[in-house]
NURO-441679 format. One record per residue (C-alpha): residue in three letters; x negated, y negated, z. Coordinates in nm, 4 decimals. Example, Ala and Ser with C-alpha at 12.3 -4.5 7.8 and 13.67 -1.06 7.14 Angstrom:
<recs>
> paza | X | Y | Z
> ALA | -1.2300 | 0.4500 | 0.7800 .
> SER | -1.3670 | 0.1060 | 0.7140 .
</recs>
This chain:
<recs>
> paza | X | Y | Z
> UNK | 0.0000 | 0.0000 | 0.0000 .
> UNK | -0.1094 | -0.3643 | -0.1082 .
> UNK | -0.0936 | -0.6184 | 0.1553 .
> UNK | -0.2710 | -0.9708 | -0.0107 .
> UNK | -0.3326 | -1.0424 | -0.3827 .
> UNK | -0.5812 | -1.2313 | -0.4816 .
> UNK | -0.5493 | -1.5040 | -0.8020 .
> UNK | -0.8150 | -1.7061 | -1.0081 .
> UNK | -0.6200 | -1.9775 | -1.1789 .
> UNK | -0.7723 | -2.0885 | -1.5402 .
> UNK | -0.7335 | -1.8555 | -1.7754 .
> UNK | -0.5529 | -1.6043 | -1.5380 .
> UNK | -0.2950 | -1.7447 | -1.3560 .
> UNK | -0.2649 | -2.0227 | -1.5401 .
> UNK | -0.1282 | -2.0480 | -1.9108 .
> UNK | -0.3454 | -2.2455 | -2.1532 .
> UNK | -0.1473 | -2.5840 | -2.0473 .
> UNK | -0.2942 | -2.5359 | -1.6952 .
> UNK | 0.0887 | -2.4330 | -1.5781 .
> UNK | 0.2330 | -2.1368 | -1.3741 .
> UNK | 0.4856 | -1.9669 | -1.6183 .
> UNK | 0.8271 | -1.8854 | -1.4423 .
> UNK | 0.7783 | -1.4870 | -1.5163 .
> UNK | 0.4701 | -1.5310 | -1.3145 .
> UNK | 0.6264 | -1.7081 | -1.0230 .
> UNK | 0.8916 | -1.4755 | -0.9986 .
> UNK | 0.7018 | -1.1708 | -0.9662 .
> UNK | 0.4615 | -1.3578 | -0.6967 .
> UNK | 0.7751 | -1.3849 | -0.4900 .
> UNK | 0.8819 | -1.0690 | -0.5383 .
> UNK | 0.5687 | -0.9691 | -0.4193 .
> UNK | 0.6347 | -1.1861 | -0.0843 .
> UNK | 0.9347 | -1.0437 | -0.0464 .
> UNK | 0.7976 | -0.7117 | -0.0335 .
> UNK | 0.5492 | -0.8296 | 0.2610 .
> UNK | 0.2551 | -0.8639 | -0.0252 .
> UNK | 0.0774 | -1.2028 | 0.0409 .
> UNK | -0.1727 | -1.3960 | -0.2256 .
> UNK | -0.4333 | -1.6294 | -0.1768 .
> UNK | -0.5662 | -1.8728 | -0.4308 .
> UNK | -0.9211 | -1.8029 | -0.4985 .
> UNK | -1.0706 | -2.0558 | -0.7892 .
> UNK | -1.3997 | -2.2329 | -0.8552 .
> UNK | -1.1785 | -2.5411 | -0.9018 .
> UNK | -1.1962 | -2.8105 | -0.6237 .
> UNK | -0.9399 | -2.9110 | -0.4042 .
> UNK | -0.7666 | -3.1965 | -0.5553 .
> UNK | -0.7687 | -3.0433 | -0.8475 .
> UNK | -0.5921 | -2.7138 | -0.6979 .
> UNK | -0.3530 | -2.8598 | -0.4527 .
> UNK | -0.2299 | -3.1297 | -0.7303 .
> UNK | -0.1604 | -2.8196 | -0.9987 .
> UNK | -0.0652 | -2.4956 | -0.8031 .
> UNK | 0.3008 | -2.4722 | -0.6977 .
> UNK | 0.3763 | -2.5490 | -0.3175 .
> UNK | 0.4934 | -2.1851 | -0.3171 .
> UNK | 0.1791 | -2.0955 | -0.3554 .
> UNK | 0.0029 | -2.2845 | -0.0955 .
> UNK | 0.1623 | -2.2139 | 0.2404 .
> UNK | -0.1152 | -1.9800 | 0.3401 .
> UNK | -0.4866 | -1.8834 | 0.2413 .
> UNK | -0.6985 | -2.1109 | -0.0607 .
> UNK | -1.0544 | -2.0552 | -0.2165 .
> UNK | -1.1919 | -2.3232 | -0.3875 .
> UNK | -1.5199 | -2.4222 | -0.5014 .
> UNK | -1.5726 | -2.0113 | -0.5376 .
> UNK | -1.5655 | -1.9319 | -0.1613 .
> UNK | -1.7349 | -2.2372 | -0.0093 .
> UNK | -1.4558 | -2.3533 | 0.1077 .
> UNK | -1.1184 | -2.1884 | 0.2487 .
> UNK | -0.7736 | -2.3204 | 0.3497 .
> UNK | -0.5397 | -2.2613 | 0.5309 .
> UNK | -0.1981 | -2.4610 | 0.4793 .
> UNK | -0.4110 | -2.7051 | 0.2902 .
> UNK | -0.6806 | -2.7703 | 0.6075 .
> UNK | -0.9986 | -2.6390 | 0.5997 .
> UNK | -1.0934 | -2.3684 | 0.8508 .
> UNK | -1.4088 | -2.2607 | 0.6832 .
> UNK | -1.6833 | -2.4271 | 0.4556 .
> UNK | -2.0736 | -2.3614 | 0.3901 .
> UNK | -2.2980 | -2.6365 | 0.1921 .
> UNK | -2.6001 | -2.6436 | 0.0630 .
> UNK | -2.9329 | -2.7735 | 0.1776 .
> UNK | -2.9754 | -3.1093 | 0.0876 .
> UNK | -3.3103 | -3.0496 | -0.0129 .
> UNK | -3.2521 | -2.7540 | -0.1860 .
> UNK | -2.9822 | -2.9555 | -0.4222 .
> UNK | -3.2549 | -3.2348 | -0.4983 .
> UNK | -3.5236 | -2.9950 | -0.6183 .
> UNK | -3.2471 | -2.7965 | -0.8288 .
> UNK | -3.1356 | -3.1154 | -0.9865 .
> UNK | -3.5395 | -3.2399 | -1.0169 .
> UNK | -3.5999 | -2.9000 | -1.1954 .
> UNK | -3.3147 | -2.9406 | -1.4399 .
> UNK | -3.4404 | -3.3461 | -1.4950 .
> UNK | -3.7740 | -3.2213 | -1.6129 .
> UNK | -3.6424 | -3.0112 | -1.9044 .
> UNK | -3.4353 | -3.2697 | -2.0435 .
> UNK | -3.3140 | -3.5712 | -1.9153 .
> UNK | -2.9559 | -3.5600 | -2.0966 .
> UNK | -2.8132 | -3.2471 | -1.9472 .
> UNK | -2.5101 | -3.2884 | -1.8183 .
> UNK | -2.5171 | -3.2481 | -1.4392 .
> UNK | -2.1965 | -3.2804 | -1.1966 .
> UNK | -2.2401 | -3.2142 | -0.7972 .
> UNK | -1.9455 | -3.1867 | -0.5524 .
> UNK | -1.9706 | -3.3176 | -0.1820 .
> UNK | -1.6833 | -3.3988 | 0.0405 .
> UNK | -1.3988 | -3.3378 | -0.2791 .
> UNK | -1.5744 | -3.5949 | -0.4892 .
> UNK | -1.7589 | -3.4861 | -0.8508 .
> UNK | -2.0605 | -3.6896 | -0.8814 .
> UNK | -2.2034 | -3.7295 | -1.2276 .
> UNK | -2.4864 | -3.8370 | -1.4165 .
> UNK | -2.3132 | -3.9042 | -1.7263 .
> UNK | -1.9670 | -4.0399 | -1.8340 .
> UNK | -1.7425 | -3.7888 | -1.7467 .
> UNK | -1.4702 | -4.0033 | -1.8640 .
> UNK | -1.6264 | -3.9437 | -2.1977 .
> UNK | -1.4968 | -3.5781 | -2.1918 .
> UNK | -1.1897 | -3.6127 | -1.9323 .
> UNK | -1.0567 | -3.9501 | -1.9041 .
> UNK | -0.8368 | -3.9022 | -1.6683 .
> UNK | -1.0716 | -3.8060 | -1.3643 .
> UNK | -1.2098 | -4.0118 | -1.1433 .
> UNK | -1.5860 | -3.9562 | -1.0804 .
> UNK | -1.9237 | -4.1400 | -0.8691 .
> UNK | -2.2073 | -4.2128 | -1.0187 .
> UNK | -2.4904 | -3.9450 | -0.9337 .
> UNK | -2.7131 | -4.1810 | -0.7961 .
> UNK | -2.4148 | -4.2749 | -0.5063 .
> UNK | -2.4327 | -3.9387 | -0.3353 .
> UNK | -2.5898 | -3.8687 | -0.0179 .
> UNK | -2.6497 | -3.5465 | -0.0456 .
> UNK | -2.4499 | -3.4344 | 0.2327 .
> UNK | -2.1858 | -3.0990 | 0.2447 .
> UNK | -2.2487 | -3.0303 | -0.0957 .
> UNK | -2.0853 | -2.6780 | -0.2154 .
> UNK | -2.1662 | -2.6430 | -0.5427 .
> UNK | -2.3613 | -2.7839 | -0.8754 .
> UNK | -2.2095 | -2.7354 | -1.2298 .
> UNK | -2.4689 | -2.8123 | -1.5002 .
> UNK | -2.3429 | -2.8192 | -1.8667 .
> UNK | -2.5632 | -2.5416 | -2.0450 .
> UNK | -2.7938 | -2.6496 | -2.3674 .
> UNK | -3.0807 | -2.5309 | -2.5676 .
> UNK | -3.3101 | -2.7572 | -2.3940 .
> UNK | -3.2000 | -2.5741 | -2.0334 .
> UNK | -3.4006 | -2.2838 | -1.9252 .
> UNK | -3.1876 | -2.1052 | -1.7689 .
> UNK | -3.4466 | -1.8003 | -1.6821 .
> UNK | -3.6631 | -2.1079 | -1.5596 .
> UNK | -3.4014 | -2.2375 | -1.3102 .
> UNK | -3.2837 | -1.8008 | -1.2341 .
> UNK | -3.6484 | -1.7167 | -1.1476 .
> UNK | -3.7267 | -2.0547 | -0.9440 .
> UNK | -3.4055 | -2.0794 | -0.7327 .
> UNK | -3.1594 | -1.7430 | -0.7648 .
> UNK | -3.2872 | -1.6155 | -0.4467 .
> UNK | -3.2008 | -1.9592 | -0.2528 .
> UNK | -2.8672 | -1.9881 | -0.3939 .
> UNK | -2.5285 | -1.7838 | -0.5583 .
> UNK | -2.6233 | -1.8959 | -0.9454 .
> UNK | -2.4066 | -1.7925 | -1.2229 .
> UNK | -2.3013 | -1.8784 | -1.5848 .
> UNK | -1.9252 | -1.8886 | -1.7037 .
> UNK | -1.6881 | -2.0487 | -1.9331 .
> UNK | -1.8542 | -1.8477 | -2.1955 .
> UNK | -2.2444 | -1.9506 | -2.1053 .
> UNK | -2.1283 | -2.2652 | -2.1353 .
> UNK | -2.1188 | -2.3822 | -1.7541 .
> UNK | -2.3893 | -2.3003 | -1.4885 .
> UNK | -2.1876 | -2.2971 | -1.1497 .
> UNK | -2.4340 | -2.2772 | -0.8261 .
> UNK | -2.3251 | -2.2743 | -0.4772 .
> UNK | -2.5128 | -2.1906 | -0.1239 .
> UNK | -2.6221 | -1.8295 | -0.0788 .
> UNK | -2.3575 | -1.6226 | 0.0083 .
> UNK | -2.0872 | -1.7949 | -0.1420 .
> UNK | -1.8426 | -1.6052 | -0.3912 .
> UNK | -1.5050 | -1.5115 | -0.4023 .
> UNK | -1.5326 | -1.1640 | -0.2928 .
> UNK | -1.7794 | -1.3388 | 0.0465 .
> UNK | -1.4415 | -1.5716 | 0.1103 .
> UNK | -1.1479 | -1.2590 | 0.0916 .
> UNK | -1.3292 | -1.0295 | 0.3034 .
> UNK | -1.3629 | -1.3397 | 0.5196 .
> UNK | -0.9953 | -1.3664 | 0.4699 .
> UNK | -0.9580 | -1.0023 | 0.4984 .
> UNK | -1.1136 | -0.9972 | 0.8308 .
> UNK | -0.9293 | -1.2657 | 0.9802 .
> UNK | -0.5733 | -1.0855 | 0.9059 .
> UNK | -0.7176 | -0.7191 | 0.9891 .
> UNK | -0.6693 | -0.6573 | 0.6378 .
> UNK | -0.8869 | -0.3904 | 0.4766 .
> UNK | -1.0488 | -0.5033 | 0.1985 .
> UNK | -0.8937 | -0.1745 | 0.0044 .
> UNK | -0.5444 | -0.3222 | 0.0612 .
> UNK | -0.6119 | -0.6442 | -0.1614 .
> UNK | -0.5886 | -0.6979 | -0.5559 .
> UNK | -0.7560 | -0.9521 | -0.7274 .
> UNK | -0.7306 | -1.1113 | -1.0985 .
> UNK | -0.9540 | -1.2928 | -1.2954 .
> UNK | -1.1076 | -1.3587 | -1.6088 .
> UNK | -1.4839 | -1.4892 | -1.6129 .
> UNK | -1.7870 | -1.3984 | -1.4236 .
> UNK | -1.7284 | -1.5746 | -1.0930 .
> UNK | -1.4313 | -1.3242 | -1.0442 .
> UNK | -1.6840 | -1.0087 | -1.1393 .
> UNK | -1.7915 | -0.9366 | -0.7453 .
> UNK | -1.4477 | -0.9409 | -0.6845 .
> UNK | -1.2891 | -0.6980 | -0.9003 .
> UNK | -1.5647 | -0.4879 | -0.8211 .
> UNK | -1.4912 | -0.4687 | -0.4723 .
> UNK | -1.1119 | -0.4933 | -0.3646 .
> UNK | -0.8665 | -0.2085 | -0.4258 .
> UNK | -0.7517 | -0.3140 | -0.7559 .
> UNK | -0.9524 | -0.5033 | -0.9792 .
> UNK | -0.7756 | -0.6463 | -1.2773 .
> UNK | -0.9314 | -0.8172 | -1.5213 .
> UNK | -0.7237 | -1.0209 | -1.8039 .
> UNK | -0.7103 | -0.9414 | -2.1792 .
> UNK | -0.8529 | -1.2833 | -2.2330 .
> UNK | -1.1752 | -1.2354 | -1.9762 .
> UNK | -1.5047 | -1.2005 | -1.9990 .
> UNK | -1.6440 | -0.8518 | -2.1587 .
> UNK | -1.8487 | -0.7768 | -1.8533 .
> UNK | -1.5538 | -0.7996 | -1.6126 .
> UNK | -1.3030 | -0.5670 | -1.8428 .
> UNK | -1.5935 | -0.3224 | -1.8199 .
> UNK | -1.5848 | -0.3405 | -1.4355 .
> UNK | -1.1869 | -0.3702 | -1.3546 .
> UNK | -1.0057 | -0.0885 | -1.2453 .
> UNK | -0.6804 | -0.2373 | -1.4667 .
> UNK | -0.7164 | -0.4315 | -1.7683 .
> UNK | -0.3595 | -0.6530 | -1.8430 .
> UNK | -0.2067 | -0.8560 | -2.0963 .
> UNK | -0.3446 | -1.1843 | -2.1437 .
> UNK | -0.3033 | -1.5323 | -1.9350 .
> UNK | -0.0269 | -1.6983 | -2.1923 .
> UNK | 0.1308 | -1.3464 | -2.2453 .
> UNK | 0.2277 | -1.3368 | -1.8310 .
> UNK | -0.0601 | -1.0958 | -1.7186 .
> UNK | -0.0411 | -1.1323 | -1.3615 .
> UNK | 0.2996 | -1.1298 | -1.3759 .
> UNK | 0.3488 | -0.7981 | -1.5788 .
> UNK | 0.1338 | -0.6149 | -1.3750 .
> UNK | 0.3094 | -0.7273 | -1.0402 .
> UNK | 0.6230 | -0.6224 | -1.2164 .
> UNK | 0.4862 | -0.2265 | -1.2562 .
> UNK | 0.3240 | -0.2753 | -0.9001 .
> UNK | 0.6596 | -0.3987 | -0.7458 .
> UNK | 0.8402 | -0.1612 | -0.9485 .
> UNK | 0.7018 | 0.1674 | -0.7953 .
> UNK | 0.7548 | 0.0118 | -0.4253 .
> UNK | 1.1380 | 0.0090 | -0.5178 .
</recs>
């Protein structure tokens, strides 16, 4: 028996217009209604999460920023951060190989950039790289390019940090050591005496691959990654074809 469900949001939960189809929603209450909670669990931040995911969906347990930091009824009861000095020499490093890449950091729910990031998202509000202070930082996001050595930046700092590429090589995502999605639902798990063979989890790039490998059910979406469809237990239809939702729907079915 499933007792929590675990749900990235883009490309999984979400449909291509960043929404929560109706299908989807119903079979997430169903699943309530049959004493099966979910969590949120996105690399997303929290403004970003809280102003897009349904109330419905909110009332308990969040992930954001991949596992660094956790909600609960929109508080936070649990965050790690990097080492201020740590950050600098990342962002030094990535300076060195080519001034123009595209780096973003996020400290206290603010994206600080040092490039126009109204450029490629006008709508969002950003600071200036050279405003931040360094301080609670969870993650970095550096826009991939030939001139970025990745191996470089692996080899130097993937043993001081959680460092991993996604939306198709084209983002580098790094957070503090130990931080991932799977870290924050055991954490989750633990705190509701939940074992961590009683939870499913979705997704669809390669921040959700630790996850899928570990929980009960790993399903991985039509639309994700190669790697994780290699890895998931359950492979479903895609994010804009209801995937979450019609695999609830056989999982809720066989409870009736």
């Amino acid at each position: 028996m499933y007792k929590l469900i675990s749900l990235d949001l883009d490309g999984t939960l979400f449909n291509d217009q960043d929404q929560v189809s109706k299908r989807n929603m119903t079979a997430i209450k169903s699943c309530h209604q049959n004493n099966i909670e979910t969590v949120v669990a996105t690399g997303r931040p929290p403004r970003f999460t809280f102003g897009r995911v349904p109330e419905d969906l909110l009332g308990g347990y969040c992930i954001c920023y991949n596992g660094a930091m956790i909600f609960y009824n929109q508080s936070i009861i649990h965050e790690i951060n990097m080492d201020d000095k740590l950050v600098k020499e990342i962002i030094q490093m990535v300076e060195t190989m080519d001034v123009s890449i595209k780096v973003s950091i996020e400290s206290n729910d603010k994206i600080y950039c040092n490039f126009n990031l109204r450029d490629l998202w006008p709508k969002i509000d950003y600071e200036p790289i050279e405003n931040i202070d360094y301080k609670k930082v969870c993650k970095i996001l550096i826009m991939n390019q030939e001139s970025l050595d990745y191996d470089k930046l692996q080899k130097q700092f993937g043993h001081l940090c959680n460092m991993i590429q996604t939306d198709h090589g084209r983002l580098i995502e790094i957070m503090p050591m130990g931080v991932s999605k799977y870290d924050a639902i055991k954490w989750v798990a633990d705190k509701e005496a939940i074992c961590i063979k009683e939870i499913i989890a979705f997704g669809d790039d390669l921040n959700d691959l630790e996850i899928l490998k570990g929980v009960g059910l790993g399903v991985a979406m039509e639309n994700g990654h190669t790697k994780l469809k290699e890895v998931a237990d359950h492979i479903t239809l895609s994010n804009v074809e209801d995937g979450v939702a019609a695999c609830l729907e056989d999982i809720i079915r066989k409870l009736s």
